[in-house]
N, C-alpha and C positions, 0 to 999 in steps of 0.2 A: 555816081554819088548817091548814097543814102541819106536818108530826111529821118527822123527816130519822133515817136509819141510815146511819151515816158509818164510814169507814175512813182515818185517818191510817197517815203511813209516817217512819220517819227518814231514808230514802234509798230511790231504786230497788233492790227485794230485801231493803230494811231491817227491823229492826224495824215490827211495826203494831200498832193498834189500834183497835178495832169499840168504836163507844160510840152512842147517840141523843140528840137533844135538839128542842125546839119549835122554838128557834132556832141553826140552824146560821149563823149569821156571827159572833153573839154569843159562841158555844162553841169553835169553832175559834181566834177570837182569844182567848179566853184560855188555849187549851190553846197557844198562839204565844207568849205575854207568860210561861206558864211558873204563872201565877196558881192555877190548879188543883191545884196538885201533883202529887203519887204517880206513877205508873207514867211517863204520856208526860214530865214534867219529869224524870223520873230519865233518861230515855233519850235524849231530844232527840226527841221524835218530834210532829213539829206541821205536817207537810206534809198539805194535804188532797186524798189521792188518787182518792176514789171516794165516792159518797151518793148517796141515793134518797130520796123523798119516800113516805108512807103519812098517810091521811085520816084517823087517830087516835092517840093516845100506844099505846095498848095496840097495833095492829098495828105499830109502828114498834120498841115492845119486845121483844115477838115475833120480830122479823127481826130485831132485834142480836144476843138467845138462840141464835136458829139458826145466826148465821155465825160468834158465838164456839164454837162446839162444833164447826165444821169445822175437816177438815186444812187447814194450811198452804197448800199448792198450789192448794185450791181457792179459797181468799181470793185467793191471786195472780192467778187469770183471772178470777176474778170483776173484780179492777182492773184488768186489761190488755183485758176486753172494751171497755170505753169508752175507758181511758186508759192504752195503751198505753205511752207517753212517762213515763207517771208523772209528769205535770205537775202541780204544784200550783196546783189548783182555784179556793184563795182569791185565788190573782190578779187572777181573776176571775168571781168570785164570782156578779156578779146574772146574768149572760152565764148561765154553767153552772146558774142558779139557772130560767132561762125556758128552755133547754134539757130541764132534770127536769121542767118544770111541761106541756110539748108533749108529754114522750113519756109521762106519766103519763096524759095526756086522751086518748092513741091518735093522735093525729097522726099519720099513716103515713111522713111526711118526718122523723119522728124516732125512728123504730122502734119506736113504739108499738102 
């Protein structure tokens, strides 16, 4: 089982948020539907711009901790190293889902 550290955006340069979950398609759609409340429903922010997989809850908590305590700018290249466009990810979802799952095993064709 995958653990995911996500980064949502309200727009390119917008508003973001660093959150984890087991399942990121599950979580993303309802930070989308608005269902969750607080922060990302107050703000509109439900585009999924950036995530990474880690092999336990605890490491994938870990890496939210760390990227909520960075500056600003360093969240934005952290998104722009992959997703430049700021395309929203849940488009398509399982595509970018066996992209993280190649480069996480070291695949050399996926920058692992």
């Amino acid at each position: 089982m995958a653990f995911f550290v996500y980064i949502l955006a309200s727009t390119k340069n917008g508003t973001i948020y660093t959150g984890s979950t087991e399942d990121l398609g599950v979580r993303v759609a309802a930070h989308r539907e608005q269902t969750l409340g607080g922060f990302t429903a107050k703000y509109g922010v439900a585009r999924l711009v950036w995530f990474e997989s880690h092999p336990s809850r605890e490491a994938a908590f870990r890496r939210e901790r760390q990227i909520k305590e960075w500056r600003r700018a360093w969240k934005l290249r952290l998104i722009e190293t992959r997703n430049s466009q700021w395309e929203d990810l849940f488009d398509d979802l399982e595509r970018h889902l066996l992209d993280e799952e190649r480069r996480s095993e070291g695949d050399p064709r996926w920058g692992g």
